[in-house]
C-alpha positions in Angstrom: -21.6 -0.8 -41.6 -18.1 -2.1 -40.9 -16.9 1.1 -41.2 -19.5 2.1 -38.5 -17.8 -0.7 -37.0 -14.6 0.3 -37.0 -15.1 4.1 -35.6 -16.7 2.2 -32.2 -13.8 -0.2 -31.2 -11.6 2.7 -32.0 -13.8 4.8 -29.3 -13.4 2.2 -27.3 -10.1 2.0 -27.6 -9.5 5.2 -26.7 -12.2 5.2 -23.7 -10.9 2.6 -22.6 -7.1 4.1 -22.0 -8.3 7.3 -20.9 -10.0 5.4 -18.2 -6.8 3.5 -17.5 -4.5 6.4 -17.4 -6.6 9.0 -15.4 -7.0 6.5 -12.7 -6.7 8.2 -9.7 -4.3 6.3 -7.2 -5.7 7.4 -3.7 -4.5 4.5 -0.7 -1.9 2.4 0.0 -1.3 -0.3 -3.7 -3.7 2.5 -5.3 -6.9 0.8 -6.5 -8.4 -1.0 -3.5 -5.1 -2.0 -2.3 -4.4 -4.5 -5.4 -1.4 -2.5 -6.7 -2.9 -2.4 -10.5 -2.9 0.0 -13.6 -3.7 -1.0 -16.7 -2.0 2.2 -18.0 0.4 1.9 -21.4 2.6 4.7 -21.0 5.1 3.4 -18.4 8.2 2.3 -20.7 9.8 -1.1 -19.5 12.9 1.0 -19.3 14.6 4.1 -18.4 17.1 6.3 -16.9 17.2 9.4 -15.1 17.7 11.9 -18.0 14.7 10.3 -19.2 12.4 11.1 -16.1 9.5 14.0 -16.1 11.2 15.8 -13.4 12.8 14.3 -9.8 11.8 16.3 -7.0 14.5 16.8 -3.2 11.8 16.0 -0.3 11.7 18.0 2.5 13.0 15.2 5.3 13.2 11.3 4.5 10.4 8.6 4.8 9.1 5.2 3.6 5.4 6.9 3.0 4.5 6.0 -0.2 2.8 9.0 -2.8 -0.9 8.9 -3.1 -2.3 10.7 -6.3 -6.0 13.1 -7.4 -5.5 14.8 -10.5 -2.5 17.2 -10.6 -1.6 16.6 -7.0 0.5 14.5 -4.9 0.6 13.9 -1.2 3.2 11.9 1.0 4.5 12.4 4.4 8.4 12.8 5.2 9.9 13.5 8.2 13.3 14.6 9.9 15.3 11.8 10.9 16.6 13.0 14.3 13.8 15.3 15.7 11.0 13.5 14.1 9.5 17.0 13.0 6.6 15.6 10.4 6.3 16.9 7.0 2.9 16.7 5.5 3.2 17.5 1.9 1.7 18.1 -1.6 3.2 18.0 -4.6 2.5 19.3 -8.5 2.5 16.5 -11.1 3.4 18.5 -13.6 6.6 19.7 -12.0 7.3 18.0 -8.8 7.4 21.6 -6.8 5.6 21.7 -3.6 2.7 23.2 -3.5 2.3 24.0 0.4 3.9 21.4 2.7 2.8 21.8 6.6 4.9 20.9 9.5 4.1 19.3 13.0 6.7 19.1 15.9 7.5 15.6 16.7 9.2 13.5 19.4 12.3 11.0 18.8 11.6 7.6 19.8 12.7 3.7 18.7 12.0 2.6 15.2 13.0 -0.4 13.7 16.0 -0.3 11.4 13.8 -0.1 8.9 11.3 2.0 10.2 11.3 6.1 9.9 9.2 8.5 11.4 7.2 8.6 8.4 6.0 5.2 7.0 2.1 5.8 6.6 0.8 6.2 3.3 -1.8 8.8 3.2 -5.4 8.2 1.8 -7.1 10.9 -0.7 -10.5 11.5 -2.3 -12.0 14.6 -4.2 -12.0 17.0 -1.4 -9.7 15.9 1.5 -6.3 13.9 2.4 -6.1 12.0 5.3 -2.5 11.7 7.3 -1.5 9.5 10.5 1.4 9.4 12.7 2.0 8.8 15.6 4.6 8.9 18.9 4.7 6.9 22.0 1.8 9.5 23.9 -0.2 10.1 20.6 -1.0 9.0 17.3 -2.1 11.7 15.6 -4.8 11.2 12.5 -5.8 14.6 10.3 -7.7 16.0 7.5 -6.6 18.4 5.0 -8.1 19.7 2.1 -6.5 19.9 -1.2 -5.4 23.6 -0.8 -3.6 22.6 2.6 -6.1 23.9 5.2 -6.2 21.3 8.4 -10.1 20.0 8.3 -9.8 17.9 11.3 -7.9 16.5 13.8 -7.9 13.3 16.5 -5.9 11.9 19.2 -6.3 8.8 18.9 -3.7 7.7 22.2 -0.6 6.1 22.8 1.4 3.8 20.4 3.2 1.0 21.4 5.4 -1.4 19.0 9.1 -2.0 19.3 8.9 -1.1 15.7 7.3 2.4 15.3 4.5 3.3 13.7 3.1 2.4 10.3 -0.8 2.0 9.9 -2.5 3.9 6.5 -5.3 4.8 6.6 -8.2 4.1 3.7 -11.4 5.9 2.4 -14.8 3.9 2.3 -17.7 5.7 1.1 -18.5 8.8 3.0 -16.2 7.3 5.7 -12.3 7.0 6.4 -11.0 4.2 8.2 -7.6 3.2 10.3 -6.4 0.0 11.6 -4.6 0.5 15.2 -2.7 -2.8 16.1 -0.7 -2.5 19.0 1.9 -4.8 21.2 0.6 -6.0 24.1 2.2 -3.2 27.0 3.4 -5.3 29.8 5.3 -7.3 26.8 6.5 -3.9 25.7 7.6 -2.7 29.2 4.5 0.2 29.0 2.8 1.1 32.6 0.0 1.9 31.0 -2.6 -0.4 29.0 -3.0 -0.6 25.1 -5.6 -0.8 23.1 -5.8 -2.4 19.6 -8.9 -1.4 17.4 -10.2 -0.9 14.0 -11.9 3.0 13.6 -14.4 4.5 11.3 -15.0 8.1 11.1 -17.0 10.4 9.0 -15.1 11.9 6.8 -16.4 15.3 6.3 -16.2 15.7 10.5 -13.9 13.2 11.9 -16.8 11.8 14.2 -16.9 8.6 15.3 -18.7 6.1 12.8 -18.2 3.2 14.6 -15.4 1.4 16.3 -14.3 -2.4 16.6 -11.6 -3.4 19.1 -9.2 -6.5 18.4 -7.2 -9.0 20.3 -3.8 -7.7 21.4 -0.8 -9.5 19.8 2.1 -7.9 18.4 1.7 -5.0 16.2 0.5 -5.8 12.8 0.2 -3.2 10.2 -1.7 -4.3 6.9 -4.1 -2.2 5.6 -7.6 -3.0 4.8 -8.7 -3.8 1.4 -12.9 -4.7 0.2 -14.9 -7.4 -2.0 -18.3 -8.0 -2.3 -19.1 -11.2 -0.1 -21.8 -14.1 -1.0 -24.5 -11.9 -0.3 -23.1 -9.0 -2.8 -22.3 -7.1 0.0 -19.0 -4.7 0.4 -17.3 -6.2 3.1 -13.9 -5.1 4.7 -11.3 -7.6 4.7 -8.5 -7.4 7.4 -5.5 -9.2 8.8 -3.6 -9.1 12.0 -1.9 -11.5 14.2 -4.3 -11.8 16.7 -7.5 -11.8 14.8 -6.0 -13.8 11.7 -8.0 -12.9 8.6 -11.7 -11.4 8.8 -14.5 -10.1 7.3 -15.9 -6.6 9.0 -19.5 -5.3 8.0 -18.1 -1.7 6.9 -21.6 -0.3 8.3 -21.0 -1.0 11.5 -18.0 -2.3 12.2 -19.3 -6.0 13.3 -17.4 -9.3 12.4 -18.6 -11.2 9.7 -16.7 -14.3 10.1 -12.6 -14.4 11.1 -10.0 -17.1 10.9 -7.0 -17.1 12.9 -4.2 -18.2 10.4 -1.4 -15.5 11.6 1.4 -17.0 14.0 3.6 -14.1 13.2 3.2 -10.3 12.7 1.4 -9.7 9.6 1.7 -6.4 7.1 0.9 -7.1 3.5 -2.2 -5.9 2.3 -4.7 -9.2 1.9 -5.4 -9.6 -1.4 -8.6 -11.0 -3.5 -7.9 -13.8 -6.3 -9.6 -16.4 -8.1 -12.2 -16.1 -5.7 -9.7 -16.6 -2.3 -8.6 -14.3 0.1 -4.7 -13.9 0.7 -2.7 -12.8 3.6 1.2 -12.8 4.5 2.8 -13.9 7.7 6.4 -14.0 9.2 9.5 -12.0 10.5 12.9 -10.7 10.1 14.1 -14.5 11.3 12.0 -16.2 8.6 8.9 -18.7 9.0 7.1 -16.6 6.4 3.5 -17.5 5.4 1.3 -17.0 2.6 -2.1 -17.9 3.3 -5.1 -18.8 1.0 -8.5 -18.5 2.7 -11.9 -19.3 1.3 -14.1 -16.8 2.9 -17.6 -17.3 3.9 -19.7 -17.9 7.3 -17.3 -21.2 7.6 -14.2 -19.7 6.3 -11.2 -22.4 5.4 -7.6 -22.5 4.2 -7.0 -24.0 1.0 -3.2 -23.8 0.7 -0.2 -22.1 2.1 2.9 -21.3 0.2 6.0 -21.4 2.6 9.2 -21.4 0.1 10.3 -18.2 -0.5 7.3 -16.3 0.6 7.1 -12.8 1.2 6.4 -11.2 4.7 6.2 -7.3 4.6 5.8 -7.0 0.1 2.0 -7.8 -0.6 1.6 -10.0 -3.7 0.2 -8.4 -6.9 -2.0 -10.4 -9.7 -2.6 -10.5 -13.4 -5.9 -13.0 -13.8 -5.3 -16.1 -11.8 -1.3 -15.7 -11.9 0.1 -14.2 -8.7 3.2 -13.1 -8.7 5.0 -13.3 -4.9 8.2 -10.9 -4.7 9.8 -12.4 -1.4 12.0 -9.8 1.0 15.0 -11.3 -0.1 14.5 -10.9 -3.8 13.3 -14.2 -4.6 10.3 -14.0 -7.2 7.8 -16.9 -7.0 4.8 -16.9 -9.8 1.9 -19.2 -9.0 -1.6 -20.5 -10.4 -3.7 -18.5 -7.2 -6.4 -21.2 -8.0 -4.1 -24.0 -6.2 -1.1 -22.7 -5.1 0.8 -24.7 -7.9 4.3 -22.8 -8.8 4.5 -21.8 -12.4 8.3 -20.3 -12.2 10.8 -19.2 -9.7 13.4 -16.7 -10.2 15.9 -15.2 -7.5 16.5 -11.4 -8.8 19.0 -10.6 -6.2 19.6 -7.3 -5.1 19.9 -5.9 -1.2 16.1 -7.2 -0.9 12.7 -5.8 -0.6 10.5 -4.1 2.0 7.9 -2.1 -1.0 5.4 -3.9 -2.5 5.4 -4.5 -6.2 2.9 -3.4 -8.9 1.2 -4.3 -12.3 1.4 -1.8 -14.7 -0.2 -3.7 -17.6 2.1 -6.2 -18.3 4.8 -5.4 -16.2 5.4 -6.0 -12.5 7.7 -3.3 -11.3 9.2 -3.2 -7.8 12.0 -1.9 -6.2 14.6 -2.8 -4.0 15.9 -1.4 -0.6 19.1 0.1 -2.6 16.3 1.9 -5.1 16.6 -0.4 -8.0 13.5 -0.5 -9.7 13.2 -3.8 -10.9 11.0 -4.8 -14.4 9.8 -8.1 -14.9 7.2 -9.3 -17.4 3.5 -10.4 -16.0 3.8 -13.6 -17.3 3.5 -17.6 -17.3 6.5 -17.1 -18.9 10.1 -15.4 -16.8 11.5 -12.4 -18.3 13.8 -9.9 -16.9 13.0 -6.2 -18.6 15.1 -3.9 -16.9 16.9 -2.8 -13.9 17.2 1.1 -12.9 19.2 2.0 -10.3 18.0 5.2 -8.8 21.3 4.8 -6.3 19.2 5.7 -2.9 17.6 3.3 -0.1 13.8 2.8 -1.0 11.1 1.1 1.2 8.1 2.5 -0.7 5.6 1.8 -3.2 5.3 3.1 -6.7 2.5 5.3 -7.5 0.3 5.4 -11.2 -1.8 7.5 -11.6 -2.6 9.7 -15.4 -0.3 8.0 -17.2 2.8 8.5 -15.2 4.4 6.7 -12.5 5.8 7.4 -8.9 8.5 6.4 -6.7 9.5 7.8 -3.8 13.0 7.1 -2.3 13.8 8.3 1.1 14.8 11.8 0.3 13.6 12.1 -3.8 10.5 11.7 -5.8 10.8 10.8 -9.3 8.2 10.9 -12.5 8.2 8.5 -15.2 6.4 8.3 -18.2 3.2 9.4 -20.0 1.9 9.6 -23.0 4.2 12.3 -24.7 7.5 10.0 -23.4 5.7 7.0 -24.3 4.3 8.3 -28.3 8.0 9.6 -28.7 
């Protein structure tokens, strides 16, 4: 009988870490926007001889790789003609495997901005792209083998900043934020429009569409939880709407908060049973923001020391772990707010977002140092790999291995073979 035993919690075992490494990683922070894999083959360490392969993109970009099965996607552009690059990738070998390309028009960015900063979304039959330029913003469909399924204009942009909304996939649906500067402030003749859109996947028809107040551009990316009633409900942020709770149905506002003074673009985030959004700018005043939800929604704390603005917060249980655009690393209990360690871990500072891979937090830096801390109560510094090239993405995990896009490269790290040897 104990042997009997034994045989099943080794079963689990190994169900258990298939499960974590085949994860699919298919939006923006992979897994519903919370930046986690449980996966054990990512070593805490490692230097380029030591990578799977490291693949020269076509064109630069901030858009972070989104993973299904053998095949990556990410979009890169050309720095001075903003020709768009919308490309897919092998895991096994980093070679592209078609790669399609869309004229484009030069216009502003922010310094740290490019002409392609939207992370794609992915599910098993189609990948989903957005970009935009001052008369268009441009949202497709492609399936897996390349072939354009769909296509919408979706209208003038307008943000002193450029473009940088990603799209995610709900159900049968996909979805897009489209927060836009207010056009008189922005010197535009014509009007904008900021709005929330649901389309059907399969067709790119209309699904339903919610318009938002007009602020300034705001560019965080939806993420879901089940509400009071067990529901799936769509959790946003932007500057004019604050923090709110959209019916993903229809489209209709739950409840909504306004909490946001400044431009928001973290991903909100679901913890110990609050909801968590970033606030700020390049001057500072940054915000983090705990919200109880609900029909009366209410802020339990704010954490304004050291905050982040633009890198969204990642969690291990009730520990959130805030990596702060100047390189300042703040762990707190999520339950109250109360710090449990701060550490400043330098660098150039930080416009990705960090992940959990098990019990590491990885992130990297705007010089491409991957930095490796332990998700902990506890501070400890695991490793620092400088890949030697700006970085304003996200890491990837997805089967066992890891992604990171620089702005010209795309690196592969670990798996089971690197991490059994």
């Amino acid at each position: 009988m104990r042997a009997f035993a034994t045989v099943l919690a080794i079963l689990a075992c190994f169900l258990s870490l298939a499960t974590a490494t085949a994860q699919e990683w298919t939006r923006f922070r992979g897994p519903n926007g919370t930046g986690v894999s449980e996966a054990k083959t990512i070593p805490d360490s490692w230097t380029e001889k030591d990578c799977n392969w490291v693949a020269k993109l076509p064109g630069i970009g901030h858009s972070s790789p989104v993973v299904w099965k053998d095949k990556i996607f990410l979009l890169s552009a050309d720095g001075k003609t903003a020709m768009r690059h919308v490309l897919c990738l092998s895991t096994v070998d980093g070679k592209i495997v078609w790669q399609k390309d869309y004229p484009g028009v030069p216009h502003h960015l922010h310094a740290r901005s490019s002409f392609a900063s939207c992370t794609p979304c992915v599910d098993e039959s189609q990948v989903y792209f957005a970009w935009s330029d001052p008369q268009h913003t441009y949202f497709k469909a492609f399936d897996h083998a390349g072939n354009e399924k769909w296509s919408l204009d979706l209208g003038a942009w307008v943000s002193q900043h450029g473009f940088g909304q990603s799209p995610i996939v709900y159900n049968d649906m996909v979805i897009i934020t489209c927060s836009q500067e207010n056009s008189k402030q922005a010197g535009v003749p014509e009007p904008t429009e900021s709005f929330v859109l649901a389309v059907d996947k399969a067709t790119g028809k209309k699904r339903w569409r919610k318009d938002c107040k007009i602020d300034t551009a705001s560019y965080s990316v939806p993420t879901v939880r089940k509400n009071e009633n067990g529901a799936d409900e769509l959790v946003m942020a932007s500057t004019g709407e604050g923090l709110f709770g959209v019916d993903p149905a229809t489209g209709n506002t739950n409840w909504s908060q306004k909490v946001f003074k400044m431009r928001t673009i973290s991903c909100p985030q679901v913890v110990s049973g609050l909801i968590f959004g970033t606030t700020g700018s390049g001057g500072g005043g940054n915000t983090v923001v705990a919200l109880r939800p609900g029909p009366e929604p209410e802020v339990v704390y704010e954490v304004t020391k050291e905050a982040p603005y633009v890198p969204t917060p990642v969690a291990l249980g009730n520990l959130m772990f805030l990596w702060s655009d100047k390189g300042i690393v703040t762990c707190i209990n999520a339950d109250d707010g109360s710090k449990v360690w701060q550490k400043r871990i330098g660098g150039v500072g930080n416009s990705g977002s960090p992940i959990r891979v098990a019990d590491k937090v990885i992130c990297v830096d705007e010089a491409g140092v991957v930095v490796v801390i332990a998700a902990s109560a506890e501070f400890k510094e695991l490793a620092k790999i400088d890949l030697k090239e700006e970085c304003r993405s996200t890491p990837a995990v997805s089967d066992g291995r890891m992604y990171i896009r620089t702005i010209s490269k795309l690196y592969s790290v670990g798996g089971a073979e690197k991490a059994s040897e």
